[in-house]
C-alpha positions in Angstrom: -118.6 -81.0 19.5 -118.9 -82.3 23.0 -120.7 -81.5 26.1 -120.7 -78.9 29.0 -119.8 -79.3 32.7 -120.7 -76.8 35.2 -118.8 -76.4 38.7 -120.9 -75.4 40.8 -120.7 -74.3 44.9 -120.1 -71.5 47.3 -116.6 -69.7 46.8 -112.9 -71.7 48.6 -113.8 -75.0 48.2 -111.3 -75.5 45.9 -112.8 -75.6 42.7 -110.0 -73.8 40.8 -107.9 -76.3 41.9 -109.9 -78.8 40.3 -111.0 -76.7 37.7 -106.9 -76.1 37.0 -106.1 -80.0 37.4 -108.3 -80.9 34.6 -107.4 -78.6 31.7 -103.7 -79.5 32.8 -103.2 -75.6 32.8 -102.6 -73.2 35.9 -105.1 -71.0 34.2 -107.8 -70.1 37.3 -106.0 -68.2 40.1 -106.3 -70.4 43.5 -105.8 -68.2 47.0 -107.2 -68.7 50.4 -109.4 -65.4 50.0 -113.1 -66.6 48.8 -113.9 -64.9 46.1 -110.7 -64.3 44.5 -110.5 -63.1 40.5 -109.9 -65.4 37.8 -108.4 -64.6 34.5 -110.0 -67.4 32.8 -113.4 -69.3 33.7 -113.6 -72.0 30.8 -111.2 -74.5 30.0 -111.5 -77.7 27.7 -110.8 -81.4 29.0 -111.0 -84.6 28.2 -111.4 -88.1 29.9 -111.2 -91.7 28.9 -111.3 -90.3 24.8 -114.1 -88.1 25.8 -114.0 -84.4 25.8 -116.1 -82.0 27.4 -115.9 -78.3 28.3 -115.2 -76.7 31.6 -117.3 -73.8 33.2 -116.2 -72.5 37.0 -119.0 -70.9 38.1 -117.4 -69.5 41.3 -115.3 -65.6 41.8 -118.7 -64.1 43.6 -117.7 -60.6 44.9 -117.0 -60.6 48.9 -120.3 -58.9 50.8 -122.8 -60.8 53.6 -124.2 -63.8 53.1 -127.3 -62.9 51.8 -125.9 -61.1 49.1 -123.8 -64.7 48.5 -126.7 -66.7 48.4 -128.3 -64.6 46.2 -125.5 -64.7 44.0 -124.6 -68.5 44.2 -128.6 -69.3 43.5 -128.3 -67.2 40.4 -125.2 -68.4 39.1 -126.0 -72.0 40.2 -129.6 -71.9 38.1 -127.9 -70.6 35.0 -125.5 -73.2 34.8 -128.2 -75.9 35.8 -130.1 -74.6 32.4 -127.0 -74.8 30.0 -124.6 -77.4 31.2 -125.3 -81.1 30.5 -123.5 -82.3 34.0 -123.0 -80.5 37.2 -120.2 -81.2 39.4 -121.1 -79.9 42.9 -118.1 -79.1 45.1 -118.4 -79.6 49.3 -115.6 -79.1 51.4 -115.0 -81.3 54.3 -113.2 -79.0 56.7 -116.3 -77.1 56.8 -119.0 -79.6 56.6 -122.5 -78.5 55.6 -123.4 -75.3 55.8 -126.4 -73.3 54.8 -125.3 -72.0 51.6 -124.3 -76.1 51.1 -127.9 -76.9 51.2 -129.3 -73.9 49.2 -127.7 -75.4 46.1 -128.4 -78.9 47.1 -131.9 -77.9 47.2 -131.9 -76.1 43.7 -130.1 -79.5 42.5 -132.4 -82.1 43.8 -135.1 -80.5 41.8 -133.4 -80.8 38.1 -132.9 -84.0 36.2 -129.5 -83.7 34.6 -126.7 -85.7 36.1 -125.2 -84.2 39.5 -121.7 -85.5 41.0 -121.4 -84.7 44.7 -117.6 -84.2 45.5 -116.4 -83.7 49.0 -113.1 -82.2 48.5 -109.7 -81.8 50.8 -110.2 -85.5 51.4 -106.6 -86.6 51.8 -106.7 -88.5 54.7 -109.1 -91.6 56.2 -110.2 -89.4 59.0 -111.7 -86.5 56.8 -112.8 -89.9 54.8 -115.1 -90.8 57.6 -116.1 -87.5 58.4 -117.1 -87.1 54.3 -120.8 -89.0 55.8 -122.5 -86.0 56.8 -122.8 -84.9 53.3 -125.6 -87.8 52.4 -127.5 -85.0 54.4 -127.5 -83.0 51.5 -130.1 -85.6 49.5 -127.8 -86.0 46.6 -127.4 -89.6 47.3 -123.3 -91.4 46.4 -120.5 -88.6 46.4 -117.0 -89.0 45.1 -114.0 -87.9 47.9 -111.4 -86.1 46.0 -108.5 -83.7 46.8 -108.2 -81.6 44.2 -104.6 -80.4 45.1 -103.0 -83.5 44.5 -105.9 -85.5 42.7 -106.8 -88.0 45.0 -109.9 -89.4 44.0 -110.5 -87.4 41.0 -110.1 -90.8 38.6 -113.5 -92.4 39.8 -115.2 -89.4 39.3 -114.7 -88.1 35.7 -114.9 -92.0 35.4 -118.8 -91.6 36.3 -118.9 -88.0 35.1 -118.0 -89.1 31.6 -120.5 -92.5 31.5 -123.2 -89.8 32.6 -122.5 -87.0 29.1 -124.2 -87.5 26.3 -123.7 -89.2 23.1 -123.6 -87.3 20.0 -126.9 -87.8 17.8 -126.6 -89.0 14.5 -129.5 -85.9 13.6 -126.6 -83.6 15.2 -124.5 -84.6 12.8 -126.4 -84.3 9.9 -127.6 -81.0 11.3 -123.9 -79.9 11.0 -123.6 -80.5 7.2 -124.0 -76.7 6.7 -121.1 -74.8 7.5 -121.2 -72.9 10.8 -119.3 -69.4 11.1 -119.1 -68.1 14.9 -118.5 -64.3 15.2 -116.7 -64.3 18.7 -114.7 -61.6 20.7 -114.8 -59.6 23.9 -118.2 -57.0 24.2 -118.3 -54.1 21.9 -115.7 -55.5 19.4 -118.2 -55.1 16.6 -119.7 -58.6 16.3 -123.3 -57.7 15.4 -122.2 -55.4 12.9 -120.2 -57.0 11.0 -123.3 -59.4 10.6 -124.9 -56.3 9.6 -123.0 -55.4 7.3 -122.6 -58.4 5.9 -126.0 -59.1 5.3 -127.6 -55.8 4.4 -129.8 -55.3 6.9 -129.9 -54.1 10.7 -131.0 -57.4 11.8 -129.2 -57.1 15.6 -129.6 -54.3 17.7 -126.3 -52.1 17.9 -125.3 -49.9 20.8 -122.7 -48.5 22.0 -123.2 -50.0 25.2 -120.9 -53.2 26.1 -123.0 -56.7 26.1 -126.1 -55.6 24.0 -126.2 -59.1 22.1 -127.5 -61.9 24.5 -128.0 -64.9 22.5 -126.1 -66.7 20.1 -128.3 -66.0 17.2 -127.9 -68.0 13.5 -128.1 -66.1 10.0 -127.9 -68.0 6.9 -126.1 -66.7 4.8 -125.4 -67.5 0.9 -122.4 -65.2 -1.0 -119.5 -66.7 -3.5 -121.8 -69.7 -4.2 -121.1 -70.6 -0.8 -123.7 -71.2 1.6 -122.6 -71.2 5.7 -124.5 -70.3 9.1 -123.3 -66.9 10.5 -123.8 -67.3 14.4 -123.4 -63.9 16.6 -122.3 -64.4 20.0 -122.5 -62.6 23.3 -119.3 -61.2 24.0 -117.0 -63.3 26.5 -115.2 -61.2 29.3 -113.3 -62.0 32.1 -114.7 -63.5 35.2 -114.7 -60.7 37.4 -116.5 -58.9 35.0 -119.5 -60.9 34.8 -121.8 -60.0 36.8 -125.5 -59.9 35.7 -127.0 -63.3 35.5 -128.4 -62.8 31.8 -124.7 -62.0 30.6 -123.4 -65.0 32.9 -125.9 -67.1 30.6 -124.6 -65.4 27.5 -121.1 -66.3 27.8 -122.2 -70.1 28.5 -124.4 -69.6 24.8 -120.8 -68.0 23.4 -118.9 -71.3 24.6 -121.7 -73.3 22.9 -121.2 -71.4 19.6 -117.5 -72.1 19.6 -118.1 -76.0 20.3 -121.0 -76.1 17.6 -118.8 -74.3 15.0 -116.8 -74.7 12.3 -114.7 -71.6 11.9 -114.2 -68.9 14.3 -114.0 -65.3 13.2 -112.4 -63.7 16.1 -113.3 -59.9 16.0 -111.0 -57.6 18.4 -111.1 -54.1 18.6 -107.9 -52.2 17.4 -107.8 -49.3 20.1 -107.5 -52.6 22.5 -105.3 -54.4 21.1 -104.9 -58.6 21.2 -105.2 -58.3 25.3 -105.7 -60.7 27.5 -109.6 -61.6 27.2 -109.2 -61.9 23.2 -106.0 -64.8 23.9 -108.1 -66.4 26.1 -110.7 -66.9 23.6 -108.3 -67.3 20.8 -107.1 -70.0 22.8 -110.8 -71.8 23.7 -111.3 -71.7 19.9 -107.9 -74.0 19.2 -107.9 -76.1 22.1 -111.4 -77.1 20.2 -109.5 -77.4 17.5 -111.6 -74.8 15.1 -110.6 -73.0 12.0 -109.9 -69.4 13.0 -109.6 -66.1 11.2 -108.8 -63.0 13.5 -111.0 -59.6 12.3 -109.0 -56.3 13.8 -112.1 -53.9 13.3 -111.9 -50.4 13.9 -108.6 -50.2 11.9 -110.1 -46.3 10.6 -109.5 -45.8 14.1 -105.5 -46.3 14.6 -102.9 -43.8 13.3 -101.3 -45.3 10.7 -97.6 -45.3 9.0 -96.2 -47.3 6.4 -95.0 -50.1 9.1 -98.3 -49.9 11.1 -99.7 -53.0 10.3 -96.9 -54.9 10.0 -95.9 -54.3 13.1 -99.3 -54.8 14.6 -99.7 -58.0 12.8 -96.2 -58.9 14.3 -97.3 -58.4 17.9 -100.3 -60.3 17.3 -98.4 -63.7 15.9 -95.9 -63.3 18.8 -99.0 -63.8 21.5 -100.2 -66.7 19.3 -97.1 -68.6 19.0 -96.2 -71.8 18.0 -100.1 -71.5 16.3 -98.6 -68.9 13.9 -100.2 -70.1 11.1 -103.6 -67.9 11.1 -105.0 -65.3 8.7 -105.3 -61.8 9.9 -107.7 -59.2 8.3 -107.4 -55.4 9.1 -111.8 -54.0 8.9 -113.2 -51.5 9.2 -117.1 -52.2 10.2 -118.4 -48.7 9.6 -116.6 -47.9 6.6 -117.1 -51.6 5.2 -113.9 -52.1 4.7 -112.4 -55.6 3.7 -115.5 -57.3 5.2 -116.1 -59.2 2.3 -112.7 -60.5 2.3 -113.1 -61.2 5.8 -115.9 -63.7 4.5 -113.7 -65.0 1.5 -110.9 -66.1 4.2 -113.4 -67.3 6.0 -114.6 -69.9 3.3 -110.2 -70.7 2.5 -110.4 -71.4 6.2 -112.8 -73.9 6.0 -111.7 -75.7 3.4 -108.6 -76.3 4.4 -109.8 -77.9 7.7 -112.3 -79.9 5.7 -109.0 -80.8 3.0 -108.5 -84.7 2.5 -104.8 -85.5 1.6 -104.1 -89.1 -0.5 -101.8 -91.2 1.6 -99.7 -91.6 -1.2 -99.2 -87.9 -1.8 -97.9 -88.0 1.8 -95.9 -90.6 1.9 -94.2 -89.4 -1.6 -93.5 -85.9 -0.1 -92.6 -86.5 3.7 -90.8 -89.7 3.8 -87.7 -88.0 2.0 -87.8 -85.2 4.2 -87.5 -87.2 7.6 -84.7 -89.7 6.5 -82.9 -86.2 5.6 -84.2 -85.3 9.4 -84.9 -88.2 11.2 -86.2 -87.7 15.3 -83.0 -87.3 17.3 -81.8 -90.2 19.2 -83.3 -90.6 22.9 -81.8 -92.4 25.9 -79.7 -94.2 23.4 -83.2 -95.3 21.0 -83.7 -94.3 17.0 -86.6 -93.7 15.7 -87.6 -95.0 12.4 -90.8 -93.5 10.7 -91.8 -95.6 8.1 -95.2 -94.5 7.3 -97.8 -91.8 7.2 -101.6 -90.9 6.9 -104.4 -88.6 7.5 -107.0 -89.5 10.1 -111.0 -89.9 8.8 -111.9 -87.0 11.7 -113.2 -83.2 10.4 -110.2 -81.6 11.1 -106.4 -82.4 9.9 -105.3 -85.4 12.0 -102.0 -87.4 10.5 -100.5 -90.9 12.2 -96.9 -91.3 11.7 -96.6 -94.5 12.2 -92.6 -95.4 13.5 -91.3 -98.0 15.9 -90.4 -96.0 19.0 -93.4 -93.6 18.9 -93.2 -92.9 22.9 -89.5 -91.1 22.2 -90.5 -88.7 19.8 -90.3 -85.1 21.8 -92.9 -82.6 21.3 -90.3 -80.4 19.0 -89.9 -83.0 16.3 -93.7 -83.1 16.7 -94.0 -79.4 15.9 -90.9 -80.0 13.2 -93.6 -82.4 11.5 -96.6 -80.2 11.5 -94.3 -77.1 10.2 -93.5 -79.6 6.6 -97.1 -80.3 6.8 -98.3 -76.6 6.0 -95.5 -75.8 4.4 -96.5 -78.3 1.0 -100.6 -78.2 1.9 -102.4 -75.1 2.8 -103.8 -75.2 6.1 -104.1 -71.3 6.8 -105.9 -71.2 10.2 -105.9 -74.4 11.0 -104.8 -76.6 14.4 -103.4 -79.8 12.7 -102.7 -82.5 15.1 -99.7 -84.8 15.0 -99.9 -88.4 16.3 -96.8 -91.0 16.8 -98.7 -94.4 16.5 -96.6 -97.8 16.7 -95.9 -99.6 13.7 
């Protein structure tokens, strides 16, 4: 689990290039039009050992500055409710401007931690010129420049100090298994819940976004007991563009940070597009179990290689994370749901599985002296021991001589032999070279 971190401020001042420089991904499109659509508006990063999650709140549609005011104050106040930090971004070319000191003014009013940051700061000159923004009443700000990362150290330095600690009652509170129902709108979240459970408990319509709120169901089947979260569908950023459903796709980022195991429901007439990677991808860069839910499967013609095929198209978009249960259901003909559940339950216990260190040791150690690491700039590696991490999801040292020349590929080598002798069906295991 860790915390949220909102950037906030009005559209081209750069914050997808800062947004893009943290998750180490070119994932936000960056162009000198304000405004511009992004494919992707959450991303997961981590600093000094501490993680935190990502939200870009900018991409407001062009029209007159009223109507971007109106919008930034919106967007600005939602975030303010549901992030832990706010990063507000200036830009120094421009100095302050109006729409600068309408979200100043919503910020000096809330108590959560805010970082200033005067970007396109790459010279002294703009340096000096970075004063005016103690105007603003936001007290110390940080000068970066985002497009090479001037700067940025001493502020996710401060921004990190400033998130919170996990509480020892959070962790207890997590003891029950937590199942988050994710997907894009109108996938079929709410009723498969419904389904599931018996009972129309959230409203169904046909209409795209009609779940808010991430919304917990306990729920006891095959003597296993587990919270069923629903979430607001996530969609892309351009998309968004009420305030409520900004706040509901902030509630669905939540739910995949508080969760254990994340039941990714697509819609089949849809396909695995864009929007469903994307959160695919949020769920294993948090490094959740994940089972994917292809719902509406009474709805595609079938043949005799329909599903293979359709199962092959979906492993090719989630390579090298191949490893990942895939259930074909059918919501309104309750088909396979309960199995959907069952996988569920294999999922998580295989990211909750303990392995002795013997038992690795015994099985692996034969296996890499057959297929050592290659040789690098003339350097052998010698691996001479192994074990699982105490952390909730599969985490194994290898502990060698040279651990800074082993290449990603050996890396993914490793973690292939590791699911090939222990089950861990739909679950991101993490390798780690550690010196001996």
């Amino acid at each position: 689990m860790s915390s949220i971190v909102a950037i906030v401020g009005r559209p081209n001042v750069g914050k997808s290039t800062f947004f893009n420089r943290l998750i180490q991904r070119r994932e936000a499109i960056v162009d000198a039009v304000s405004g511009v659509t992004r494919d992707r508006h959450y991303g997961k990063s981590d600093w000094n050992g501490k993680e935190f999650s990502l939200i870009d709140t900018g991409g407001y549609v062009k029209g007159s500055d009223d109507v971007f005011e109106a919008e930034i104050d919106k967007q600005v106040e939602l975030a303010i409710e549901e992030a832990d930090a706010i990063i507000f971004m200036v830009d120094v070319e421009s100095g302050v401007t109006g729409m600068d000191e309408d979200v100043a003014k919503l910020l000096r009013k809330i108590s959560k931690p805010v970082f200033l940051a005067v970007n396109k700061v790459d010279n002294g000159k703009r340096a000096e010129d970075a004063v005016e923004f103690y105007a603003l009443g936001l007290g110390e700000y940080y000068t970066i420049a985002s497009i090479n990362g001037s700067g940025t150290g001493e502020l996710l330095d401060a921004l990190v100090e400033a998130l919170p600690e996990i509480e020892e009652e959070e962790k207890e509170e997590a003891a029950l298994p937590r199942f988050a129902v994710v997907g894009r709108p109108n996938a079929g979240k709410s009723s498969f819940i419904n389904a599931l459970i018996g009972e129309d408990r959230y409203i169904v319509t046909d209409i795209a976004g009609t779940t808010r709120d991430s919304i917990d169901t306990k729920y006891n089947r095959f003597g296993f007991e587990f919270n069923l979260v629903d979430t607001a569908g996530i969609r892309r950023k351009s998309k968004v563009k009420e305030d409520l459903e900004f706040y509901s796709v902030m509630r669905s980022v939540r739910a995949i940070e508080h969760a254990d195991v994340c039941l990714l429901v697509l819609d089949a007439t849809r396909g695995f597009d864009g929007q469903v990677q994307n959160i695919f991808w949020l769920a294993e860069r948090n490094r959740k179990g994940i089972v994917i839910l292809v719902n509406k499967w009474d709805l595609v013609e079938k043949d005799t290689m329909t599903t293979r095929d359709f199962e092959r198209k979906i492993r090719k978009e989630i390579e090298p994370f191949t490893d990942v249960p895939i259930v074909f259901i059918s919501v309104l003909n309750k088909q396979r749901i309960f199995k959907a559940i069952e996988t569920a339950v294999e999922v998580y216990k295989n990211r909750s599985k303990k392995i002795k260190t013997s038992k690795l040791n015994e099985l692996l150690l034969p296996l890499i002296e057959n297929y050592p690491p290659p040789a690098y700039k003339g350097k052998f590696v010698k691996i001479k021991y192994i074990m699982q991490l105490p952390t909730p999801q599969p985490q194994f040292a290898f502990f060698c001589n040279l651990p800074q020349y082993v290449r990603d590929p050996y890396k993914r080598f490793l973690e292939n032999k590791l699911r090939e002798h222990f089950d861990f069906n739909g679950v991101p295991v993490s390798v780690y070279m550690r010196k001996k």
